[in-house]
N, CA, C and O atoms as CSV, one atom per row, in Angstrom:
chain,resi,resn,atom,element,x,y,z
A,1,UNK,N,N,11.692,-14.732,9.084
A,1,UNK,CA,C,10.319,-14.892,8.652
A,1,UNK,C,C,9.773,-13.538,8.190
A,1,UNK,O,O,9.895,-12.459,8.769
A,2,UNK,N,N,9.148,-13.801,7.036
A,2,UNK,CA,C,8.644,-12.245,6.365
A,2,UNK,C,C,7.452,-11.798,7.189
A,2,UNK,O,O,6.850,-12.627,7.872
A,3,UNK,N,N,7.163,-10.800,7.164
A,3,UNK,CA,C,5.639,-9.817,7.819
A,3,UNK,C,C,5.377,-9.609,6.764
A,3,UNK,O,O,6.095,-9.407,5.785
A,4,UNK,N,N,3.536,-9.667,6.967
A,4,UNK,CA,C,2.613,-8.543,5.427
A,4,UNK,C,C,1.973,-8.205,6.129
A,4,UNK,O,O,1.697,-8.652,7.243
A,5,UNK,N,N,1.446,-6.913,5.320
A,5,UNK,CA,C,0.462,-5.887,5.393
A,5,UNK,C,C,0.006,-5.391,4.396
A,5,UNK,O,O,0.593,-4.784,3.499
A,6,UNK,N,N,-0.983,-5.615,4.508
A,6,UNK,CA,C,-2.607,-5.210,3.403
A,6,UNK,C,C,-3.055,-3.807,3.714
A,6,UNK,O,O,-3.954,-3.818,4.555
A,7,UNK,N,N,-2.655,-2.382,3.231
A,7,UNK,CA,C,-3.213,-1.136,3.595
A,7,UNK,C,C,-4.522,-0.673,2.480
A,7,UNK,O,O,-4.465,-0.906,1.272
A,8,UNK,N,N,-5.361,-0.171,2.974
A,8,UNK,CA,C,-6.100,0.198,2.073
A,8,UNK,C,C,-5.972,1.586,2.157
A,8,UNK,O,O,-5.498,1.997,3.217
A,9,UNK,N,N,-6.376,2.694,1.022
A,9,UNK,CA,C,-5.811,4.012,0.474
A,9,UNK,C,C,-7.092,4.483,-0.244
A,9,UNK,O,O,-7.315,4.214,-1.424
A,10,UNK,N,N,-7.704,5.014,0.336
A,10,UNK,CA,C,-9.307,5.768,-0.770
A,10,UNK,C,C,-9.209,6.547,-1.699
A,10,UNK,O,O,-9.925,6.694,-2.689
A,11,UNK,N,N,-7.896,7.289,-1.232
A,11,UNK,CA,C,-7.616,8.342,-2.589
A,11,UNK,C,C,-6.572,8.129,-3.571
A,11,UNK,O,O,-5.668,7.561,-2.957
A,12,UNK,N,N,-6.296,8.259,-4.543
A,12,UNK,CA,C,-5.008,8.406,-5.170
A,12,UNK,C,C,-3.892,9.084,-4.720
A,12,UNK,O,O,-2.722,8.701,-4.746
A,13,UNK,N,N,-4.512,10.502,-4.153
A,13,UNK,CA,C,-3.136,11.205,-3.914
A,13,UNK,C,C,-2.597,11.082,-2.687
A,13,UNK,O,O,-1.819,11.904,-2.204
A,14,UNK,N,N,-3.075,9.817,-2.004
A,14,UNK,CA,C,-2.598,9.041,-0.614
A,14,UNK,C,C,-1.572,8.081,-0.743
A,14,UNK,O,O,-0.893,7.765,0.235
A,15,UNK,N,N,-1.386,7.555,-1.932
A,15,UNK,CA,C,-0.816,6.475,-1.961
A,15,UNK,C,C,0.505,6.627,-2.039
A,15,UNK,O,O,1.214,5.769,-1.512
A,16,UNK,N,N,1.171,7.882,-2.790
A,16,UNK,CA,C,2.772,7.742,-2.394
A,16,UNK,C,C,3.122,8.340,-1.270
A,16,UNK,O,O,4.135,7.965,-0.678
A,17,UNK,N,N,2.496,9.165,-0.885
A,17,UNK,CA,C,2.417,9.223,0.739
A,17,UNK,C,C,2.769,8.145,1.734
A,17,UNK,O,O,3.745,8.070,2.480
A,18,UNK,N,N,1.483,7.118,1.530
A,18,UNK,CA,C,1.780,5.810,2.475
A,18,UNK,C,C,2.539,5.140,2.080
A,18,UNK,O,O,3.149,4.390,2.841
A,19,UNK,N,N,2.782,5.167,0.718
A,19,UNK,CA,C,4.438,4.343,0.737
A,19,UNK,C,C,5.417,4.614,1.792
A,19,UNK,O,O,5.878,3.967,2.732
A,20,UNK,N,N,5.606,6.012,1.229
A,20,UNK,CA,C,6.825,7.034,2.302
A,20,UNK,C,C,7.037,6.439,3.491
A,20,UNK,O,O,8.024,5.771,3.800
A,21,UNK,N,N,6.145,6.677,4.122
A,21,UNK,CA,C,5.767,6.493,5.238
A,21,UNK,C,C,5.581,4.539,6.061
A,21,UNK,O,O,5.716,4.139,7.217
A,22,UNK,N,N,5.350,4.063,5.198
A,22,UNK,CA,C,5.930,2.491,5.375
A,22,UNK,C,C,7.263,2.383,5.507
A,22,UNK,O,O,7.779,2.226,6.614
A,23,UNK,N,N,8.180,2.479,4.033
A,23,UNK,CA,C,9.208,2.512,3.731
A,23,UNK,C,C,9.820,3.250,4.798
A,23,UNK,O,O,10.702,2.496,5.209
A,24,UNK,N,N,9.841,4.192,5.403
A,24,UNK,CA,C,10.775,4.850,6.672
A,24,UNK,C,C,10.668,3.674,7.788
A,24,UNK,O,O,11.578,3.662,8.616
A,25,UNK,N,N,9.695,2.721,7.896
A,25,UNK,CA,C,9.545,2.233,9.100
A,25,UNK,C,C,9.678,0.773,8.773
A,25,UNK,O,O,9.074,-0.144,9.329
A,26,UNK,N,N,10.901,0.643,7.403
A,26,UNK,CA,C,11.189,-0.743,7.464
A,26,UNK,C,C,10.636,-1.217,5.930
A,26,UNK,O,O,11.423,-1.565,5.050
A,27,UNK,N,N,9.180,-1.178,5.744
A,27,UNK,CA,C,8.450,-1.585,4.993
A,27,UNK,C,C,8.680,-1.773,3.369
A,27,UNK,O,O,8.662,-0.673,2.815
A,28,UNK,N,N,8.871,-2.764,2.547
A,28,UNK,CA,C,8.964,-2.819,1.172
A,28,UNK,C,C,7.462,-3.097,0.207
A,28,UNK,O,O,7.074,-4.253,0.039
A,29,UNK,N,N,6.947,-2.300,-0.192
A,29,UNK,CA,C,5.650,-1.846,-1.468
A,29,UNK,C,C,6.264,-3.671,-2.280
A,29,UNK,O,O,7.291,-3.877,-2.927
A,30,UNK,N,N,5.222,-4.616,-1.913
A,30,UNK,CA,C,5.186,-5.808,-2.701
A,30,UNK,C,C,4.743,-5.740,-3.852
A,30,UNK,O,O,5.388,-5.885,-4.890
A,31,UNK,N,N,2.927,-5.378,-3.668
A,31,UNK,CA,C,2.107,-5.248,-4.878
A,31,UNK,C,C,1.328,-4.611,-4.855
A,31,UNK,O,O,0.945,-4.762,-3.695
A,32,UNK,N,N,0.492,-3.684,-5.429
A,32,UNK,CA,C,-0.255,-2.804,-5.697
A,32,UNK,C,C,-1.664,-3.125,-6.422
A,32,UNK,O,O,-1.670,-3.604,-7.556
A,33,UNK,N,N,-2.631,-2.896,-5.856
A,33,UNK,CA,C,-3.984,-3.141,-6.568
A,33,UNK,C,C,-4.793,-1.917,-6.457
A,33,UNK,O,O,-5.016,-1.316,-5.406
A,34,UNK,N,N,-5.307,-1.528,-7.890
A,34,UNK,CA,C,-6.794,-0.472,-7.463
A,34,UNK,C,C,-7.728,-1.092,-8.357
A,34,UNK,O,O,-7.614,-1.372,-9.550
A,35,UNK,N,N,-8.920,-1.295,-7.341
A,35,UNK,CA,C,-10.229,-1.894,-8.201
A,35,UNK,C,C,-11.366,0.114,-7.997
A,35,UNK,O,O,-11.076,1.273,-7.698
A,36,UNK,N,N,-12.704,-0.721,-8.430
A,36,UNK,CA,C,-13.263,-0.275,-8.536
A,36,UNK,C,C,-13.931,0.606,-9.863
A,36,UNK,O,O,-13.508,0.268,-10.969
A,37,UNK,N,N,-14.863,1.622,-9.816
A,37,UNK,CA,C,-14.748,2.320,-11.034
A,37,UNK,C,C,-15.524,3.667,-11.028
A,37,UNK,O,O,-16.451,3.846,-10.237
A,38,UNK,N,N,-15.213,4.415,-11.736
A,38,UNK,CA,C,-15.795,5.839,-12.145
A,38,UNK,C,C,-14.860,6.664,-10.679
A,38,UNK,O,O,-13.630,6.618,-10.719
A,39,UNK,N,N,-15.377,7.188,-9.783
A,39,UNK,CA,C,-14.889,7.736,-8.122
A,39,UNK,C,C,-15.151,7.056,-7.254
A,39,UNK,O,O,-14.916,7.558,-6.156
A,40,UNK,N,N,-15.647,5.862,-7.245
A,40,UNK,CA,C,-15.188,4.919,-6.134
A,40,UNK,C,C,-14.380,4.230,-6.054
A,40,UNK,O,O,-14.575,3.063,-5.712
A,41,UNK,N,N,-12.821,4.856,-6.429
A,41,UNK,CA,C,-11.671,3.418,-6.653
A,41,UNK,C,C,-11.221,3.043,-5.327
A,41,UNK,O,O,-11.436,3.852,-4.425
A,42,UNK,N,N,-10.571,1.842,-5.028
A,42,UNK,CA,C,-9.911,2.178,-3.681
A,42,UNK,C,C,-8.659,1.243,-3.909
A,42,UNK,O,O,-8.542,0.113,-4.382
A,43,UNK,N,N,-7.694,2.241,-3.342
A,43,UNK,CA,C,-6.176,1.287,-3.731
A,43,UNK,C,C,-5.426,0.285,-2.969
A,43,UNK,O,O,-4.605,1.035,-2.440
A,44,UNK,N,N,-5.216,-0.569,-2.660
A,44,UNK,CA,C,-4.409,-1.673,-2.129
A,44,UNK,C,C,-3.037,-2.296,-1.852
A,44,UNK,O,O,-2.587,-3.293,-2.417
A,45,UNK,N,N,-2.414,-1.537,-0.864
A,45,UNK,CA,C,-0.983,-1.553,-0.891
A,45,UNK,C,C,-0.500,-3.066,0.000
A,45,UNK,O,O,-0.701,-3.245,1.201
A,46,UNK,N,N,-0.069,-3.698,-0.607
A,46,UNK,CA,C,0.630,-5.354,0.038
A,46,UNK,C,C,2.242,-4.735,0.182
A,46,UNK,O,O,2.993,-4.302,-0.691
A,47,UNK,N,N,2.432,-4.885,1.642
A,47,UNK,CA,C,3.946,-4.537,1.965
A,47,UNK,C,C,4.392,-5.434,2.805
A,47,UNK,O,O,3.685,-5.902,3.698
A,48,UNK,N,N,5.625,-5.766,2.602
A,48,UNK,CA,C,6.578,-6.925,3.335
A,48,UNK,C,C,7.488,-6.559,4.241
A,48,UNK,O,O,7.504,-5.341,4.415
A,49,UNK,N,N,8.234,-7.150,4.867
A,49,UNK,CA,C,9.310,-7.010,5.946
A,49,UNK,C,C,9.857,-8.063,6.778
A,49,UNK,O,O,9.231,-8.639,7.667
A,50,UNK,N,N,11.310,-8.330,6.372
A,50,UNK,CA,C,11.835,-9.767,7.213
A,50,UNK,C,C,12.466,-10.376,5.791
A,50,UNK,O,O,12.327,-9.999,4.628
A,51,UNK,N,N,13.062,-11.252,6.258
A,51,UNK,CA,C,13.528,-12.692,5.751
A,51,UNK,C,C,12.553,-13.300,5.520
A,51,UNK,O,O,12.631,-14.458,5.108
């Protein structure tokens, strides 16, 4: 059975960071979202794990 996780990321230069850092602990980067606009973006990391 698969696991998800929904991370949220305020900055840009956070986000391949928290990949890293998933990915060591199992974790596969599903899908990626950044909304928002002008300097309030905020990014959205969906990560999986399992069968």
């Amino acid at each position: 059975m698969k696991e998800w996780e929904c991370v949220e990321v305020k900055h840009h230069k956070d986000v391949g960071r928290t990949v890293e850092e998933w990915q060591k602990n199992g974790w596969r980067l599903h899908t990626y979202q950044a909304t928002g606009r002008d300097v309030w973006i905020t990014h959205y990391l969906l990560f999986e794990k399992g069968e």
